[in-house]
Structures are given as structure tokens and as C-alpha cells.
matplotlib code that plots the C-alpha trace (Angstrom):
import matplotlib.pyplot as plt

x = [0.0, 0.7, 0.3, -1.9, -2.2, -5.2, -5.4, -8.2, -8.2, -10.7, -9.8, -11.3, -14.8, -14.1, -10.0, -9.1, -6.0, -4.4, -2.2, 0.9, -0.2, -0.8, 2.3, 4.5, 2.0, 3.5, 7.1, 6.4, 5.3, 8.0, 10.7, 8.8, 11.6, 10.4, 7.3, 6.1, 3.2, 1.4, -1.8, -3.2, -7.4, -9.5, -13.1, -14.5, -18.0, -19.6, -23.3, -24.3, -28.0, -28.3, -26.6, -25.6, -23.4, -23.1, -19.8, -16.4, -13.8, -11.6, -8.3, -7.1, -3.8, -3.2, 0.3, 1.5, 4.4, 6.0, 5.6, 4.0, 6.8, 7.9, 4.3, 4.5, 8.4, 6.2, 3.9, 6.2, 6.4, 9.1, 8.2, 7.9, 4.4, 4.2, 5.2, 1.4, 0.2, 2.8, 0.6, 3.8, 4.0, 0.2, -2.0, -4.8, -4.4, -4.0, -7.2, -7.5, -8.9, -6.6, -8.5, -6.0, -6.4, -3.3, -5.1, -4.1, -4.3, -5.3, -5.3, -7.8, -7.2, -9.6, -10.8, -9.2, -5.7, -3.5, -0.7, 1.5, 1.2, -1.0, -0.8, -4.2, -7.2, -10.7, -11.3, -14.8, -13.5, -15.8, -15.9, -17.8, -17.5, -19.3, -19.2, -20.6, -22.1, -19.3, -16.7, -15.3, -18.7, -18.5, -14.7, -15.7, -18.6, -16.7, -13.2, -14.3, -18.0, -18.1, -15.1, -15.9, -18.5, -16.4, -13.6, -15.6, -16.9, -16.2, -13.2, -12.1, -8.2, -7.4, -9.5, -8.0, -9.9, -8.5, -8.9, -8.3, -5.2, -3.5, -0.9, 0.9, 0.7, 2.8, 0.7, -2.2, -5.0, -8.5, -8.6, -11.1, -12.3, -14.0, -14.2, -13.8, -12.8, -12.1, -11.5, -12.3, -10.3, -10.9, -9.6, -12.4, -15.2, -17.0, -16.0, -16.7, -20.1, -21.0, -19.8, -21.8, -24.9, -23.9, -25.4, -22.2, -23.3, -26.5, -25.5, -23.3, -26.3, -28.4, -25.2, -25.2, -28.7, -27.4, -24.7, -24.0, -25.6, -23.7, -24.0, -22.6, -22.4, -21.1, -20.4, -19.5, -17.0, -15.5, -12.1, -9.7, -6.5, -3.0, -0.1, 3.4]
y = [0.0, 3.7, 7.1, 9.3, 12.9, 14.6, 18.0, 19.9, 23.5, 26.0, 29.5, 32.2, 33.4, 34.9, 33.4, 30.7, 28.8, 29.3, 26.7, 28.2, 28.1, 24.2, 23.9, 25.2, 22.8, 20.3, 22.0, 21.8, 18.5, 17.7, 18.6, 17.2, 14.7, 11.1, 11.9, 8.1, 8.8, 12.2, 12.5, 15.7, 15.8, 18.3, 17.8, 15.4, 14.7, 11.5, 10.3, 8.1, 7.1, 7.4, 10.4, 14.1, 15.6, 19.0, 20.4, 18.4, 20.4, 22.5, 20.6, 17.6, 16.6, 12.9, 12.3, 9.3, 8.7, 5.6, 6.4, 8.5, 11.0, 11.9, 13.0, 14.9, 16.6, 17.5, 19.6, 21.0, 25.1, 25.2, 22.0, 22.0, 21.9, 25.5, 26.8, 26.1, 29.2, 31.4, 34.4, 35.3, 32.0, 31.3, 34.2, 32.5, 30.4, 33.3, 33.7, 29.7, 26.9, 24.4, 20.9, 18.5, 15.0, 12.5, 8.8, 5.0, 3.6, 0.3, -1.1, -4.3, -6.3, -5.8, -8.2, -5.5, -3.8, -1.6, -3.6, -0.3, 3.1, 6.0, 9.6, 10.6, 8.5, 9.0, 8.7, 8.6, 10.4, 9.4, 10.3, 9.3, 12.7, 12.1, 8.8, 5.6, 4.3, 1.1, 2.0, -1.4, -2.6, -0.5, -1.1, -4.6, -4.9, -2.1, -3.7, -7.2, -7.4, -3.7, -3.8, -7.5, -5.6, -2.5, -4.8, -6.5, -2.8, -3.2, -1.4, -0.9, -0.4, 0.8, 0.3, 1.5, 2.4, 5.1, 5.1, 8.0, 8.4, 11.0, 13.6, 16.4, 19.4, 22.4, 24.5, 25.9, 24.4, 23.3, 19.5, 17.4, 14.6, 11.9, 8.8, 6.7, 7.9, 5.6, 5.6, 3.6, 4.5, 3.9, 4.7, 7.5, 9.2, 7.0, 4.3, 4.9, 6.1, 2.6, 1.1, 3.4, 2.1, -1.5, -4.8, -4.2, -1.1, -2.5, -4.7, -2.1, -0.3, -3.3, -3.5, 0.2, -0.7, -2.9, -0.5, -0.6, 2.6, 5.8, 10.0, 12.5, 13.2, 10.7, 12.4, 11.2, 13.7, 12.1, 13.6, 13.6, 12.4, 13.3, 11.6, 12.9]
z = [0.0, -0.8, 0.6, -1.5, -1.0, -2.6, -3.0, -4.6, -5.8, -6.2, -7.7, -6.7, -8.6, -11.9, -11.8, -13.4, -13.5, -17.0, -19.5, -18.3, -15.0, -15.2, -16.9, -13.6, -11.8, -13.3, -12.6, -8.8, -8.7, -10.6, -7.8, -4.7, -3.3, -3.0, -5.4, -7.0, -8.9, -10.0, -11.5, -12.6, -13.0, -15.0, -15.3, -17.9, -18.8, -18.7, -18.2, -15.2, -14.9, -11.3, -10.0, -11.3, -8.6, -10.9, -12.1, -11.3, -9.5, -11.7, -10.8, -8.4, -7.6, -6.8, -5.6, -4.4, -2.0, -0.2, 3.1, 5.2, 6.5, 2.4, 2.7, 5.5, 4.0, 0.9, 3.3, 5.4, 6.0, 3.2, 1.5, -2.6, -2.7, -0.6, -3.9, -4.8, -2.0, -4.2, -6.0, -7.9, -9.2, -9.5, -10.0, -10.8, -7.7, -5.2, -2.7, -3.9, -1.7, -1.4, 0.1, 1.6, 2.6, 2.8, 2.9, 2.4, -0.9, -1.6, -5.2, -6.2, -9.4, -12.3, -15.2, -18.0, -16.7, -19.0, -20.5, -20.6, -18.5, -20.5, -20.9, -20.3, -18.9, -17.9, -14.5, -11.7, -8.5, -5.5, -2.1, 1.0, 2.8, 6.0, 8.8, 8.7, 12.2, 12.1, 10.3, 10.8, 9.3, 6.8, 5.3, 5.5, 3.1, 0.4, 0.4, 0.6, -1.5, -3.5, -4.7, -6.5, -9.0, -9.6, -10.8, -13.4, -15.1, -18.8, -20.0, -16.7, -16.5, -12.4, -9.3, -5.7, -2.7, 0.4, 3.4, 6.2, 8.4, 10.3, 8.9, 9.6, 7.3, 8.2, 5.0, 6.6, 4.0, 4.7, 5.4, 4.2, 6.2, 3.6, 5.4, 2.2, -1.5, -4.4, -8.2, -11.3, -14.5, -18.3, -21.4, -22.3, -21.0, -23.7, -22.3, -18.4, -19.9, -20.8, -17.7, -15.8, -18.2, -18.2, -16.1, -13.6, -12.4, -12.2, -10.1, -7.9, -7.5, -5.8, -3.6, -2.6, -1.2, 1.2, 2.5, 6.5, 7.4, 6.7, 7.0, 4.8, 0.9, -1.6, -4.7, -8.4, -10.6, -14.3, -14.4, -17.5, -15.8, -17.4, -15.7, -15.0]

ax = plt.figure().add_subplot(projection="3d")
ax.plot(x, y, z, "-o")
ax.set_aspect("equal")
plt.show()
């Protein structure tokens, strides 16, 4: 298992973050020590026949690290990605939120993995935001029973679920405190389109029905995901 550091920014009303912008995004991320994996997410559009959470967020940063304390280095006062609260460097950033939540990652088999890495993917962000009434119940039933259906979607190429743990941040960001997130990727927003409309999801659906009882917003976002 991996650390996973999500980050989620919001500009400002009326900013936006520009090409150039995304481009010394990548710079930064780039230069964080210890970095394994970076994934950069833009909103997408796809269709899903049971939910519409409205408009993805404008940008997600999925970072991946070894172990917890390169994490924690990477969020230190004077850690690379402070560079990210820089309004010289990123205008349209400045007055930004900036959502952090470090979690566990945990990565499931699925019936139709890549054979080789790929530049850009479609991906389903989702998060369980609020607290189930046994979490220990809860964890149970996704990791072991849910996460049978997700991995037989058609076309599906990635499947990991997180989980929460504690972290220390030295950047003085908004936390977010979602219980649960997890992510299905594909090769298209075509193509997670007709997973969300096929027999699998169906399925999912009739299992989501039996979920141990939970609190809190779970919401849905297609991403296009470019990796570093």
C-alpha cells in the first residue's frame, strides 16, 4: 500500500488557472523529493444514470508517495508543494482553496488492466464525505464485497480504494475529512459512460442498497486524468 495525497483547488470566482499556469503545476510536482506517482485531474463529462453531482472540481492533484513522512516533507512550511500558496507564481491560484487529505491507498485487481502506463485517462472520482455508524462494518462490506462488482466494469483499467489516516501538514489548507474515497479508471469518457450504463453497475447499485448505514455526501466527478 501507498500514501496518497489529494489536493483539490478551487480558484477564486471569476479566476481561473491558466495553460501556463498548469504547466508550472507540473514543474512543482516535478521537484517534490520522493514523489512516486502524480496525477493531474480536469473535469471530464460523462453520463451516469443514477446520479448528477453537478460540475467536477476545476483541478485535483493525486500524488503518491512511499511512506507517510515523504508525505508529510512534501507539506512542510518550506516543502515543494508550498510553492502552490505562491501568487507570484500562480496568480490565478491566489485567494484559492486548497483541500488537503493524505489517505491509504489500496489497489484491487480488475478483469481489463492496461498492458502499458497511458498519458491521459478517464477517470470517476468518488468520495464518502461524511461517517458511517461502524466503520469497521463499513470497510468490511466495500473492500471485501463492493469492490468484486467495480472490478468486473467493462473497459475498466485501475481500481483503488482510500482510506483516512492521520498527517501532519505544516501549510495551513483546509482539510477534508471523507471517510472513504475511491476511483475507477478507463480509457475514455466514452468508455466509463457505458460502464456506468452496463449490467455491472447495475448490479453495484443493488449492492449500494445494502450498504451498513452511513452519514454524509457521496459524490460522483468524471475527471480527465493526465499523468506525470
Amino acid at each position: 500500500m501507498r500514501m496518497c495525497l489529494f489536493l483539490s483547488l478551487q480558484p477564486r470566482p471569476g479566476a481561473s488557472v491558466s495553460v501556463g499556469e498548469v504547466a508550472a503545476i507540473d514543474g512543482v510536482l516535478r521537484a517534490v523529493p520522493h514523489l512516486a506517482r502524480a496525477l493531474v485531474h480536469t473535469a471530464a463529462r460523462a453520463h451516469d444514470p443514477f446520479l448528477d453531482d453537478g460540475p467536477p472540481p476545476p483541478l485535483v492533484l493525486q500524488l503518491y508517495f512511499a511512506e507517510l513522512p515523504e508525505l508529510e516533507a512534501a507539506l512542510a512550511p518550506r516543502g515543494r508543494l508550498s510553492a502552490l500558496s505562491s501568487p507570484e507564481l500562480f496568480p490565478g491560484l491566489a485567494g484559492a482553496e486548497i483541500v488537503q487529505q493524505a489517505m491509504l491507498a489500496r489497489s484491487f485487481a480488475v478483469s481489463e488492466p492496461q498492458t502499458a502506463p497511458a498519458d491521459a485517462t478517464c477517470t470517476y472520482l468518488v468520495s464518502y464525505e461524511g461517517d458511517a455508524e461502524d466503520l469497521n462494518a463499513w470497510l468490511g462490506h466495500y473492500l471485501a464485497a463492493h469492490t468484486r462488482h467495480m472490478a468486473d466494469l467493462p473497459g475498466i483499467r485501475e481500481l483503488e480504494v482510500y482510506t483516512r489516516l492521520d498527517w501532519v501538514s505544516g501549510l495551513d489548507w483546509p482539510r477534508a475529512t471523507c471517510m472513504q474515497r475511491n476511483k475507477v479508471v478507463f480509457d475514455t469518457p466514452d468508455a466509463l459512460t457505458a460502464a456506468l450504463n452496463s449490467p455491472i453497475r447495475q448490479k453495484m447499485r443493488a449492492d449500494y442498497q445494502t450498504f451498513p448505514a452511513f452519514t454524509g455526501a457521496n459524490t460522483h466527478y468524471a475527471m480527465t486524468s493526465r499523468r506525470l
